[in-house]
C-alpha positions as CSV (number, residue, x, y, z in Angstrom):
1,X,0.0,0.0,0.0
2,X,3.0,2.8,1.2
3,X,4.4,1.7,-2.5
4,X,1.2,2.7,-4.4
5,X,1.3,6.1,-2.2
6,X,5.1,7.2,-3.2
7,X,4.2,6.1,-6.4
8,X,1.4,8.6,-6.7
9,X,3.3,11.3,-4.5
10,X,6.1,11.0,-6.8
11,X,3.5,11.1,-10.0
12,X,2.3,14.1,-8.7
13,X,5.6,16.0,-8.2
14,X,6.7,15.3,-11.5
15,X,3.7,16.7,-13.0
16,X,4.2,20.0,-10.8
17,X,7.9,20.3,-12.1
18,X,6.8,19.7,-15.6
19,X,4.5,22.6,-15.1
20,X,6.6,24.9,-13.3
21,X,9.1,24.0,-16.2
22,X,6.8,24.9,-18.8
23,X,5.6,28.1,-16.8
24,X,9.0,29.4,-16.6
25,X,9.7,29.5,-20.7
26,X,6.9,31.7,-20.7
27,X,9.6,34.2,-19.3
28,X,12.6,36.3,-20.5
29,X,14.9,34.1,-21.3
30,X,17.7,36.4,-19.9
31,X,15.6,36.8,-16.1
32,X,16.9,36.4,-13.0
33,X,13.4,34.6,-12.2
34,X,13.7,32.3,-15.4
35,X,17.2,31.0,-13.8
36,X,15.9,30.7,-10.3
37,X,13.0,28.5,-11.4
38,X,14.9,26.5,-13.8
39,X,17.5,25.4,-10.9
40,X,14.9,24.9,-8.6
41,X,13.1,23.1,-10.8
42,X,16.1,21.0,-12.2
43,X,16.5,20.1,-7.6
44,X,12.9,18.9,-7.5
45,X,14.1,16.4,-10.2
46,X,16.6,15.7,-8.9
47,X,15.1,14.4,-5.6
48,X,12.0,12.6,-7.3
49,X,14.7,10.5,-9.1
50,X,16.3,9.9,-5.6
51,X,12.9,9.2,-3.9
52,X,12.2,6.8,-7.2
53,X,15.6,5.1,-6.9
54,X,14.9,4.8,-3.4
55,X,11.4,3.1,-3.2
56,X,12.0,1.0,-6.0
57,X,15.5,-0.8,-3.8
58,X,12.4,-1.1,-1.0
């Protein structure tokens, strides 16, 4: 049962990064905002794949 949970924590994180992802093209290419989003963004990732990788050795 916890397995189907992460899974559909972890579905829904990667749907709000997508999102976030696609919000952030909408601006300047050169912003400060665009940068802080993307890296942000690019950490959230990063720690879904951990969580993933880590659930799935469980």
């Amino acid at each position: 049962m916890a397995g189907l949970e992460v899974e559909s924590y972890l579905s829904q994180a990667r749907a709000a990064a997508s999102a976030a992802s696609y919000d952030a093209q909408k601006l300047s290419e050169d912003s400060i905002e665009r940068q802080a989003i993307h890296n942000l963004v690019t950490a959230v990732e990063a720690l879904i794949a951990a969580i993933d990788e880590s659930a799935s050795e469980g």
